[in-house]
C-alpha positions in Angstrom: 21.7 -10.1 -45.1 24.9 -10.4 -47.4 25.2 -12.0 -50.6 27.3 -14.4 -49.6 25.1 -15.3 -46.6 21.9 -15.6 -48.6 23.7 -17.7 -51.1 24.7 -20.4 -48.5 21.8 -20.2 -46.5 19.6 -20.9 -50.1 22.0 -24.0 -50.9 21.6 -25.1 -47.1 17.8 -25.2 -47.1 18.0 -26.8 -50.9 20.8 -28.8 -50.8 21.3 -27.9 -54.4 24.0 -26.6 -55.8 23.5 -23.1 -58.1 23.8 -25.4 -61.1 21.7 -27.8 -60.2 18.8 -25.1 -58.9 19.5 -23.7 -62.2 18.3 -27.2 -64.1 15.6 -27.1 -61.7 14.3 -24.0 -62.9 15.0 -24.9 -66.3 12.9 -27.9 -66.3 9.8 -25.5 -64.9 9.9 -23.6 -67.5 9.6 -26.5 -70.0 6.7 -27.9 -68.3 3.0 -27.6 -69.7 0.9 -24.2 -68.0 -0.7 -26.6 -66.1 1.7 -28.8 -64.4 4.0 -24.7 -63.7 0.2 -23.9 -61.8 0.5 -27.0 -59.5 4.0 -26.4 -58.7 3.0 -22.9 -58.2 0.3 -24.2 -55.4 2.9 -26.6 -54.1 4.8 -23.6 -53.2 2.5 -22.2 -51.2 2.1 -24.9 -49.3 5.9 -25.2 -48.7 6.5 -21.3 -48.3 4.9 -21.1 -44.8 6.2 -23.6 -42.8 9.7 -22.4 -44.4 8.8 -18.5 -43.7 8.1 -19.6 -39.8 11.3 -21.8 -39.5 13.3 -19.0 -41.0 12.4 -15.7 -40.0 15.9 -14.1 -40.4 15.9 -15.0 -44.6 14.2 -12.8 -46.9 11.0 -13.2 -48.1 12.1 -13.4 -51.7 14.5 -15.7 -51.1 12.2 -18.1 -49.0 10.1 -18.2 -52.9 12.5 -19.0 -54.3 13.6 -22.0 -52.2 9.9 -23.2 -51.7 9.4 -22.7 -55.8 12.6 -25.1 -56.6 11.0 -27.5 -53.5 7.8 -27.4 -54.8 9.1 -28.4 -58.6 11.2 -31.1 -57.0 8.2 -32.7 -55.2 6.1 -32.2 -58.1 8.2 -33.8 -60.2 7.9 -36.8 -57.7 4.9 -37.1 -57.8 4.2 -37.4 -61.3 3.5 -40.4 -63.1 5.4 -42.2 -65.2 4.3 -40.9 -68.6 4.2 -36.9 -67.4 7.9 -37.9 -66.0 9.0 -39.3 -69.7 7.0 -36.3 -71.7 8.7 -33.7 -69.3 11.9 -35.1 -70.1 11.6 -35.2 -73.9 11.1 -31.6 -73.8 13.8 -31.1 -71.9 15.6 -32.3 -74.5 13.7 -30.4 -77.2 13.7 -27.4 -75.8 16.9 -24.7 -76.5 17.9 -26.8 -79.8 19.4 -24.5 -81.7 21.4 -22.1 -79.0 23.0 -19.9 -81.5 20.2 -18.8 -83.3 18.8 -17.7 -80.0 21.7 -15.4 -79.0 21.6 -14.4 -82.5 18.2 -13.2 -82.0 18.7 -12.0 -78.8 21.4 -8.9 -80.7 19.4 -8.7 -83.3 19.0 -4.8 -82.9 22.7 -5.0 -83.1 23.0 -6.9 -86.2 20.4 -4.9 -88.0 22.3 -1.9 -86.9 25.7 -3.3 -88.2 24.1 -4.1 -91.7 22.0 -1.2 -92.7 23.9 2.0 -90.5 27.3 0.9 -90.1 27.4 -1.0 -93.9 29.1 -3.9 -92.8 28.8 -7.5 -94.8 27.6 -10.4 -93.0 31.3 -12.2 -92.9 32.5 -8.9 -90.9 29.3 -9.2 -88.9 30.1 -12.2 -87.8 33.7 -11.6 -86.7 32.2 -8.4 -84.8 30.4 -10.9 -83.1 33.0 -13.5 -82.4 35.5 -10.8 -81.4 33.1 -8.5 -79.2 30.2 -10.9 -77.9 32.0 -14.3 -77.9 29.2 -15.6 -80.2 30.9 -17.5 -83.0 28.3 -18.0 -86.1 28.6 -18.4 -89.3 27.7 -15.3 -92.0 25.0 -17.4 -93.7 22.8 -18.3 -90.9 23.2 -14.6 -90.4 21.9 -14.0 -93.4 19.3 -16.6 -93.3 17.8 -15.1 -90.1 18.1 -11.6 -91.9 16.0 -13.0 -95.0 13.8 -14.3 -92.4 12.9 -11.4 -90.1 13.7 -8.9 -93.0 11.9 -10.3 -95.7 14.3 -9.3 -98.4 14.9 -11.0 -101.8 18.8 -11.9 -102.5 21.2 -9.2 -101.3 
């Protein structure tokens, strides 16, 4: 089956669009270990009737409709409260983007400082210019004394 097939037939048996599947995944992943291993039993439950009614989908793509379905019902079902803590980490969670991406090129950073010499403002334009990530050459640096443990450079 194509790409572009499997993509419509995953928003036909959702009804979600990919951004919207996305946010559904997202709020999984914020969820407590034990609410991700009732969703995860939930999608059992939904992956078989879905795997007989569909035979000519994939079988990875029938998991991941019946995990998004099974978050969706969980979600609910919950309570109230679970419904109101759920959604305060949703909003908790990711806070500080930047420092993430920045993190996530760190091996990048640490070879721009110490192999290639450069200071942390030409850093910083490195990584605007080359890896659209526009940050500022102190919280560079503050991340650097962090992971690098280094006393005033």
């Amino acid at each position: 089956m194509d790409a572009d097939l499997l993509h419509s037939a995953i928003v036909r048996l959702l009804k979600k669009t990919e951004i919207e599947q996305k946010q559904v995944l997202r709020s999984f992943v914020k969820m407590p270990i034990q609410s991700r291993l009732k969703v995860m039993e939930i999608s059992k439950d939904i992956f078989y009737p879905l795997k007989e009614k569909n035979k000519d989908i994939p079988l990875s793509a029938l998991s991941y409709v019946s995990l998004i379905a099974a978050i969706e019902k969980y979600k609910a079902t919950t309570n109230n409260i679970d419904k109101n803590i759920l959604d305060l980490r949703l909003k908790s969670f990711g806070k500080y983007p930047k420092k993430d991406k920045l993190i996530d090129k760190w091996a990048l950073i640490k070879e721009l400082k110490t192999v290639k010499k450069l200071s942390w403002r030409e850093i910083s334009k490195y990584l605007k210019k080359y890896h659209k990530l526009d940050v500022a050459h102190s919280t560079i640096y503050d991340l650097w004394k962090k992971f690098e443990k280094i006393d005033g450079e």
